[in-house]
C-alpha positions, -999 to 999 in steps of 0.1 A, spaced: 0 0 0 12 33 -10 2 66 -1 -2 90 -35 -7 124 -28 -4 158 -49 33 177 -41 12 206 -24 -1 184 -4 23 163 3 45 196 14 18 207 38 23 170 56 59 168 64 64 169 99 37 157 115 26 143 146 -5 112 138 -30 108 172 -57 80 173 -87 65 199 -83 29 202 -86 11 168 -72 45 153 -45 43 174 -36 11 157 -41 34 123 -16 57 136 13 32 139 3 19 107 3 50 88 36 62 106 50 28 89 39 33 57 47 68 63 83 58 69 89 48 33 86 84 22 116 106 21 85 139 20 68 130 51 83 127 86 60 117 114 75 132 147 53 110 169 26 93 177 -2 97 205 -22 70 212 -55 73 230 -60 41 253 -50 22 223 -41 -14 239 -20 -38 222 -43 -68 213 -18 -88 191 -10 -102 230 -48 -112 234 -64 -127 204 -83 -157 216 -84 -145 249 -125 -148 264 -137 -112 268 -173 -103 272 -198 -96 243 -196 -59 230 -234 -60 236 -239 -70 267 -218 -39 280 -243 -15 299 -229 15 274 -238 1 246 -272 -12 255 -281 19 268 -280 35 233 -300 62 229 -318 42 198 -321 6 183 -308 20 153 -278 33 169 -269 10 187 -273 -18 157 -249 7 140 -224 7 166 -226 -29 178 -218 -37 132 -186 -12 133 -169 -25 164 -181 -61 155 -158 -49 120 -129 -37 144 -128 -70 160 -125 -87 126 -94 -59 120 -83 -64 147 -80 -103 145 -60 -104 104 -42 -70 115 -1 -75 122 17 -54 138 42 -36 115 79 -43 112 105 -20 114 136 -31 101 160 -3 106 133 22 108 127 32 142 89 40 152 85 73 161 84 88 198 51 78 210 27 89 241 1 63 257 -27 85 271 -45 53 290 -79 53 311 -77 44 341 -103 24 349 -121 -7 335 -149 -9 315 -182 -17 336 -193 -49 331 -225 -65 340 -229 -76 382 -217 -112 385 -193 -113 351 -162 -123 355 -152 -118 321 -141 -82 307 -145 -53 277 -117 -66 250 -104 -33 255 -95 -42 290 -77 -75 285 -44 -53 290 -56 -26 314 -34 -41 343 -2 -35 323 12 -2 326 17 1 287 -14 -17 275 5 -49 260 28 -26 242 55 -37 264 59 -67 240 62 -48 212 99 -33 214 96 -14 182 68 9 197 87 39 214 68 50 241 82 78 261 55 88 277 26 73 295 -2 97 307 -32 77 331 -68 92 329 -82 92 359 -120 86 371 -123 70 330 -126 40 310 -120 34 274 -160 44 263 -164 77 286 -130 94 279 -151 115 255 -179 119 274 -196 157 273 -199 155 312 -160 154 313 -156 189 297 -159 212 322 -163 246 300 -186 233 270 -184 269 250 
């Protein structure tokens, strides 16, 4: 895969820094990869926004996306059949997707921002969200991943990986 853009464009792109929520965050990386083949474009880093590394889960028992009290609490049926399809297409992304070699390349600087807290799961579960199959780990999996270079890990307090964008968190909503 190769990234074809017109020279103007291409120009305004050099020296960029590539930030991503979750399966983006997996995007990011990818793209600083592919990114890395280009002599125009230099990413200066990545941020990745409670982005775990699943590559150390796959096949690993979590609970069902839809049985998660913020998802069935959408505020429609048609909503939440929409969301339950795209992150039931994640999963399958998630599942094929490798993580990128580097060869000499080094990965770019990167900075974990990483909720806190787990995803709420139904009383009496003992199983948890996919997203949380690394939560204990202080780098989300990427530990196992030496090619990631994380400098930086920044924990969000009082959040899990579904309410980090909540409204309610913004404390000045213009």
């Amino acid at each position: 895969m190769f990234l074809r853009l017109p020279p103007k464009h291409i120009r305004q792109l050099t020296h960029r820094r590539i930030l991503g929520w979750s399966l983006g965050g997996l995007l990011s990386l990818q793209m600083s990869r592919i990114f890395a083949e280009s002599d125009d474009i230099v990413v200066q880093g990545i941020i990745m926004i409670d982005t775990p590394n699943f590559s150390g889960v796959k096949g690993q028992q979590s609970i069902a996306t839809k049985d998660l009290p913020q998802i069935s609490s959408s505020p429609s049926p048609r909503i939440r059949a929409n969301v339950l399809a795209s992150m039931a297409r994640s999963g399958t992304l998630i599942e094929g997707w490798e993580l990128p070699t580097w060869d000499s390349k080094k990965a770019p600087p990167t900075v974990l921002i990483r909720a806190a807290d787990c995803v709420p799961v139904p009383a009496g579960s003992s199983l948890k969200a996919f997203v949380d199959l690394t939560r204990e780990r202080p780098k989300l999996g990427w530990e196992d991943y030496p090619a990631l270079n994380v400098r930086s890990v920044v924990d969000v307090q009082d959040v899990h990986h579904f309410n980090m964008f909540s409204l309610d968190r913004v404390s000045d909503p213009m």
